[in-house]
C-alpha positions in Angstrom: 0.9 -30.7 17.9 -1.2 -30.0 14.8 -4.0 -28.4 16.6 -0.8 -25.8 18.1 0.9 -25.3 15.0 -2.9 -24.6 13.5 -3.7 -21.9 16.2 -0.3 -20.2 16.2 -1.0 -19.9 12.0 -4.3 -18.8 12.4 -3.1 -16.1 15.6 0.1 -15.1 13.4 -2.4 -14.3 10.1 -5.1 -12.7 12.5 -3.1 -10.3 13.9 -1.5 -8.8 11.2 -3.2 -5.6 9.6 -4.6 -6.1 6.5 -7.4 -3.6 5.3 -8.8 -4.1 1.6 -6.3 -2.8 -0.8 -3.8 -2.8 1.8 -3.0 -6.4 2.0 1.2 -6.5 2.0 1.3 -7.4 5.4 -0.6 -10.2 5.4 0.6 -11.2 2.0 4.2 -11.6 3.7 3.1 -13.5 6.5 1.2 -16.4 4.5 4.4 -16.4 2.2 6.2 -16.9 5.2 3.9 -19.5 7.1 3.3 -21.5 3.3 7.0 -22.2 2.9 8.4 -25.3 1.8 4.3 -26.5 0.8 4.3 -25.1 -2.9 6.2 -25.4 -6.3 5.7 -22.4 -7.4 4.3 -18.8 -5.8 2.9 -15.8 -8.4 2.0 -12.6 -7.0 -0.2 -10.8 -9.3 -0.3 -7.6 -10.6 -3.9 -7.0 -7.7 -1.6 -8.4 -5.2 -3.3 -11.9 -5.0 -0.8 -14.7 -3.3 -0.4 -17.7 -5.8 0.7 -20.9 -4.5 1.0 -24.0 -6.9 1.8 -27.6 -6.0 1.7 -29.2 -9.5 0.3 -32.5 -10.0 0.9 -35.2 -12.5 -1.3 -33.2 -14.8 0.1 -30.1 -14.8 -2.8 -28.4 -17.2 -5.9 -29.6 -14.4 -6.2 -27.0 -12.4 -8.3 -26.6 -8.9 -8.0 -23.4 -7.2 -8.9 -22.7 -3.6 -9.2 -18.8 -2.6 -9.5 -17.9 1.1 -9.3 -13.5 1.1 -6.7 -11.6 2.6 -8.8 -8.7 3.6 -10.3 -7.6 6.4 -13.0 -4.4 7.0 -11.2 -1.5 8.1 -11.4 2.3 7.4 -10.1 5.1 5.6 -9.2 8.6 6.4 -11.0 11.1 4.5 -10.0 14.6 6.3 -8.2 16.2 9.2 -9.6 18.7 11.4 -7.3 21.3 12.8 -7.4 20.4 16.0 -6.3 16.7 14.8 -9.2 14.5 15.0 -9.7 12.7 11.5 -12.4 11.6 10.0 -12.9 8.6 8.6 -15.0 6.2 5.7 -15.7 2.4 5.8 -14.3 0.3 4.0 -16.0 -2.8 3.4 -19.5 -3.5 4.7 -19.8 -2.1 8.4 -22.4 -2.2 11.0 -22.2 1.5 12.5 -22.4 0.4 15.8 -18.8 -1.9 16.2 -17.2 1.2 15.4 -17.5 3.4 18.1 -14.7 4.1 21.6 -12.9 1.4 19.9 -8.9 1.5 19.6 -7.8 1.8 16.2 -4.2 1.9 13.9 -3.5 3.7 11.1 -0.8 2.0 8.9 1.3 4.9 7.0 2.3 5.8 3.5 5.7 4.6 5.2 4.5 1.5 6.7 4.6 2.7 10.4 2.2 1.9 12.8 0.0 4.9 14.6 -2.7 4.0 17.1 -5.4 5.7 18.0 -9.5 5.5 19.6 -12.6 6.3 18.1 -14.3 8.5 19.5 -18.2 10.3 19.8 -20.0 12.7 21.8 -20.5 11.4 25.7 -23.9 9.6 26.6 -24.1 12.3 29.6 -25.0 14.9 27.3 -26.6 13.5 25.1 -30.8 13.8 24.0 -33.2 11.8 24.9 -33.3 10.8 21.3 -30.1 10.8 20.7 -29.8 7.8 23.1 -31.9 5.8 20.8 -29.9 6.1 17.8 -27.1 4.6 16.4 -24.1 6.9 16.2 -23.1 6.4 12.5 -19.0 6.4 11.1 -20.0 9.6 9.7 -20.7 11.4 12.8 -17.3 9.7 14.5 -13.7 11.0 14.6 -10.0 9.2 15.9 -8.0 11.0 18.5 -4.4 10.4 18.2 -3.5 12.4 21.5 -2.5 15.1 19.0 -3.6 18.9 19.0 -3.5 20.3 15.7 -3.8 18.8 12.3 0.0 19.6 11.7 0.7 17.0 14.9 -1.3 14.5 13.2 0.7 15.0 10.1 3.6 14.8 11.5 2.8 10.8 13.0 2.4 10.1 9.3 -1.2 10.4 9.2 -2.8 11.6 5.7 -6.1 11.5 3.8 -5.9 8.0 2.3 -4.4 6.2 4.6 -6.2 3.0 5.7 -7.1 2.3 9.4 -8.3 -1.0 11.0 -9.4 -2.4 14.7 -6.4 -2.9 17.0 -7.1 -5.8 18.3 -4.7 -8.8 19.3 -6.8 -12.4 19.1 -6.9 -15.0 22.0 -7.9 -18.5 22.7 -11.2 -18.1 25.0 -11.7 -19.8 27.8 -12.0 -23.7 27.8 -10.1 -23.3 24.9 -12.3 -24.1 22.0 -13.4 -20.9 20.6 -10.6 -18.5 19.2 -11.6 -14.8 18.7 -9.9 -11.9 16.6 -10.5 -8.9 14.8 -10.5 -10.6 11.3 -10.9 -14.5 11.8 -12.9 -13.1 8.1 -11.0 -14.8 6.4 -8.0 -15.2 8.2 -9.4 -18.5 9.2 -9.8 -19.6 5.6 -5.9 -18.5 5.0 -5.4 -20.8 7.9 -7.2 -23.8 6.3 -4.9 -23.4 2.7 -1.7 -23.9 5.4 -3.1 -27.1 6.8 -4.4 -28.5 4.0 -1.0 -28.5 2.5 0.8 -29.3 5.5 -1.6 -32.6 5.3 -0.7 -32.9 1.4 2.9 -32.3 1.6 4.2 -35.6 0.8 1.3 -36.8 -1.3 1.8 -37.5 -5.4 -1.5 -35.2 -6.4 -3.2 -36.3 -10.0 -3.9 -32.5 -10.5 -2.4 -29.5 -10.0 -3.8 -27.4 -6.7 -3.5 -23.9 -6.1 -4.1 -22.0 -2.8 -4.8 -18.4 -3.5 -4.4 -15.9 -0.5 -6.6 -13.2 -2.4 -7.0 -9.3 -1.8 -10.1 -7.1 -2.3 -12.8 -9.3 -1.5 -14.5 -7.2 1.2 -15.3 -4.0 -1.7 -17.0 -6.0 -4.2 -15.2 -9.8 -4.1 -13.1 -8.7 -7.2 -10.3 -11.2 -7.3 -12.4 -14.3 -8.2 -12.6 -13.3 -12.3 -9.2 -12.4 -12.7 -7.8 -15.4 -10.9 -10.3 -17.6 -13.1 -9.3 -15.7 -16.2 -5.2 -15.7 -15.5 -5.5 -19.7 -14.1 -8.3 -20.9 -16.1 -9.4 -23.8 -13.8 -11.9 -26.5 -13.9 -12.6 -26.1 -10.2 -12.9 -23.1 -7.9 -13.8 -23.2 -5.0 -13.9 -19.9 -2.0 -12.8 -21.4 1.8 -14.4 -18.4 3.7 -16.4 -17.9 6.7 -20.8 -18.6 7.3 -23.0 -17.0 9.5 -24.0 -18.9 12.5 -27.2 -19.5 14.7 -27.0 -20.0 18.2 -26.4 -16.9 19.6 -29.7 -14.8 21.1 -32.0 -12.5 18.8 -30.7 -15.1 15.4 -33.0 -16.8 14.0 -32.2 -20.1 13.0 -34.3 -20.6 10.2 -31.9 -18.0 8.6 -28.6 -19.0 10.0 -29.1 -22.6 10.3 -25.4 -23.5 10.5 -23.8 -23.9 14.3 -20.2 -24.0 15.5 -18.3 -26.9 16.5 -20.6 -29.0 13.9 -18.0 -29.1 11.3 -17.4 -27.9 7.6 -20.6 -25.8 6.2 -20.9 -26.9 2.6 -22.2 -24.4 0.3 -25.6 -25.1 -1.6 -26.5 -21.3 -2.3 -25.5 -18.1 -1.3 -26.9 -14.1 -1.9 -25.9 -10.8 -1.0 -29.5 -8.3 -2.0 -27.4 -5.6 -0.2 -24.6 -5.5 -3.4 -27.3 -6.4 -6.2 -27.5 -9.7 -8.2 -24.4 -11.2 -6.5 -24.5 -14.7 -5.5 -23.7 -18.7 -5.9 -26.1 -21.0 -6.8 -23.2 -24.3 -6.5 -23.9 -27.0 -9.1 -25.5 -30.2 -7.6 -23.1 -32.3 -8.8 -20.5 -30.4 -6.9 -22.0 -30.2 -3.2 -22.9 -33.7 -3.7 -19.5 -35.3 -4.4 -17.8 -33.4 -1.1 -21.1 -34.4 0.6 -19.7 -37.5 -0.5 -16.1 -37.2 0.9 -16.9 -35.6 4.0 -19.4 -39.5 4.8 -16.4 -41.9 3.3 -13.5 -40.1 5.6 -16.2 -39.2 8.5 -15.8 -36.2 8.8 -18.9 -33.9 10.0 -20.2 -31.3 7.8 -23.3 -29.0 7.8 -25.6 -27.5 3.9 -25.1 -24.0 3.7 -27.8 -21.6 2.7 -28.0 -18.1 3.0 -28.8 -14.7 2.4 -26.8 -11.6 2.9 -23.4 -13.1 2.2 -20.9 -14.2 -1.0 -17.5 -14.9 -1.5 -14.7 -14.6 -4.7 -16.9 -17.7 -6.0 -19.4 -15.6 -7.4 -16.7 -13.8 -9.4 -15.2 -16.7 -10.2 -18.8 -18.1 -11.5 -19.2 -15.2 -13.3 -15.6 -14.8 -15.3 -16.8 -16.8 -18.6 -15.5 -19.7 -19.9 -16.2 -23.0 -18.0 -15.3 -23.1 -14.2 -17.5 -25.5 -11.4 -17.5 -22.9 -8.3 -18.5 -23.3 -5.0 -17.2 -23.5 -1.4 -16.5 -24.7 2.0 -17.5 -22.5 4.5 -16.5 -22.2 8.3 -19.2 -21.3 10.7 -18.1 -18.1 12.7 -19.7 -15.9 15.4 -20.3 -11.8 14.9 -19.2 -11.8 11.7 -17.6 -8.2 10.7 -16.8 -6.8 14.3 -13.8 -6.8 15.9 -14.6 -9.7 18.2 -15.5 -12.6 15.5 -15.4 -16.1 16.9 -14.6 -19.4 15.6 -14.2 -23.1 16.8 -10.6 -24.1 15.9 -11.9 -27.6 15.4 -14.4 -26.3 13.0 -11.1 -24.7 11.0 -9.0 -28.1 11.4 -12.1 -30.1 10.0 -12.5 -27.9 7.2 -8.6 -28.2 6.3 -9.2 -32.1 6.7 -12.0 -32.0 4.3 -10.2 -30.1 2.0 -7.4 -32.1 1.5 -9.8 -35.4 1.6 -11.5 -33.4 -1.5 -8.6 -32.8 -3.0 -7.2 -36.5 -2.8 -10.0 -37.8 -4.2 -10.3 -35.5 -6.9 -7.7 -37.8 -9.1 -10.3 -40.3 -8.5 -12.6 -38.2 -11.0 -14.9 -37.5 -8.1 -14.9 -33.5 -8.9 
């Protein structure tokens, strides 16, 4: 029954739209699936979901920040025969974006849908078949003939656009794959880990934050830190994975269905100086947890990824930061995959964590 009411959570947060800065939707349906786990819920002026379950000491704070946001697009112009043009937004590899269906959310809130499309392989160049067709040289056909038609569905310069993609449970079962399992799956793990809390007297005062933005820069981790001011922060997000052909392990050491990924380190040369280097102390005492309740876990070290705990590390004052990391498949495409045992373990290690941390153990 848990392992259901965890998928249908994770399907329900998956398949609502939810492109960075565009967030509502998803905001409303992790109000909707946290209800009757929290004391108190804050919505922020950025749009960052608050949920507090106070403890006997109301003033200790830990926070735990899974992102809202998915990669998506933007329109930037409209031809006149009513193809539009499009930007990324968020950090894209060119080629997941092309003959793929697409929706457009409007100023309105109404859904229009429509493909990607680029110039046919049959007349293409002999070079031109080994390139990659860039976002910039692709356009979205909404079965419209004029720029006026597209107008008319709501369509406008500014309005965001993500994949169209409804998640499923592959076969055998184990694997679940979606359009933005990053971090949907780490929205998922803040349910269950309060579901597991619910009737537990907590020493501290936790709060799950469902936060927005963290695909365009990861911009939500200071201003939580600064509004909250906690001892603890900690980012539930997704890892890259090995396992898969042409990935070298020795870079992506991490593997599905081998539980929790704790994070040790973390950069991102592609956005500058952004990164985690997570305290010893830290890793050691969930290391610690994860051994007394046996639960398995994996070290986390990478390149060319971060999360809202590098903000957070970064806000001033005094905050530990850090993170528990599910391992995930094709990270940033439209077809990401992830164990759903991996996700339960994570939420089970979670809540072990935060047990324990009335203990003094973080």
């Amino acid at each position: 029954m848990a392992y259901e009411s965890l998928l249908q959570t994770l399907k329900n947060l998956d398949n609502t739209y939810g492109v960075s800065g565009d967030e509502s939707a998803v905001a409303a349906v992790l109000r909707k699936e946290m209800k009757g786990l929290y004391d108190e819920h804050i919505e922020d002026p950025m749009g960052n979901q608050i949920f507090v379950k106070y403890g006997k000491n109301r003033d200790r704070k830990l926070v735990f920040s899974a992102h809202m946001d998915e990669i998506g697009f933007i329109i930037n112009y409209i031809e006149e025969n009513g193809l539009a043009r499009f930007f990324p937004v968020g950090y894209h590899d060119d080629r997941t974006a092309v003959n793929q269906d697409m929706v457009v959310m409007t100023d309105d809130g109404k859904a229009v849908y429509g493909v990607t499309g680029s110039k046919p392989a049959h007349i293409m160049s002999e070079e031109e078949h080994h390139q990659v067709i860039k976002i910039e040289d692709l356009f979205v056909d909404f079965g419209t003939e004029s720029a006026e038609e597209t107008r008319a569905l709501g369509v406008e310069i500014g309005c965001y656009m993500g994949f169209a993609r409804e998640g499923y449970v592959l076969n055998g079962g184990k694997y679940y794959t979606g359009k933005a399992i990053d971090d949907r799956a780490g929205c998922a793990v803040l349910v269950e880990t309060l579901k597991r809390l619910k009737n537990v007297e907590l020493e501290n005062t936790i709060v799950m934050v469902g936060s927005v933005q963290e695909e365009v820069g990861m911009r939500a981790g200071g201003p939580l830190v600064n509004r909250l001011n906690p001892e603890l922060f900690m980012a539930i997000d997704v890892t890259l994975t090995g396992g898969t052909p042409g990935v070298e392990e020795s870079k992506c050491s991490c593997m599905m269905g081998k539980g929790p990924a704790v994070k040790f380190y973390d950069w991102d040369p592609i956005l500058g100086a952004t990164g985690n280097n997570v305290p010893r102390r830290l890793t050691k005492e969930i290391i610690d947890v994860a051994k007394r309740h046996n639960i398995p876990f994996q070290r986390e070290v990478i390149t060319g990824g971060g999360t809202d705990a590098w903000s957070a590390a970064m806000a001033g004052g005094s905050v530990l930061a850090g993170g528990i990391s599910i391992p995930q498949r094709y990270m940033h495409t439209p077809a990401e995959v992830v164990a759903i045992e991996d996700v339960k373990a994570v939420g089970a290690l979670l809540a072990a964590v935060i047990r324990e941390a009335g203990n003094g153990n973080v």
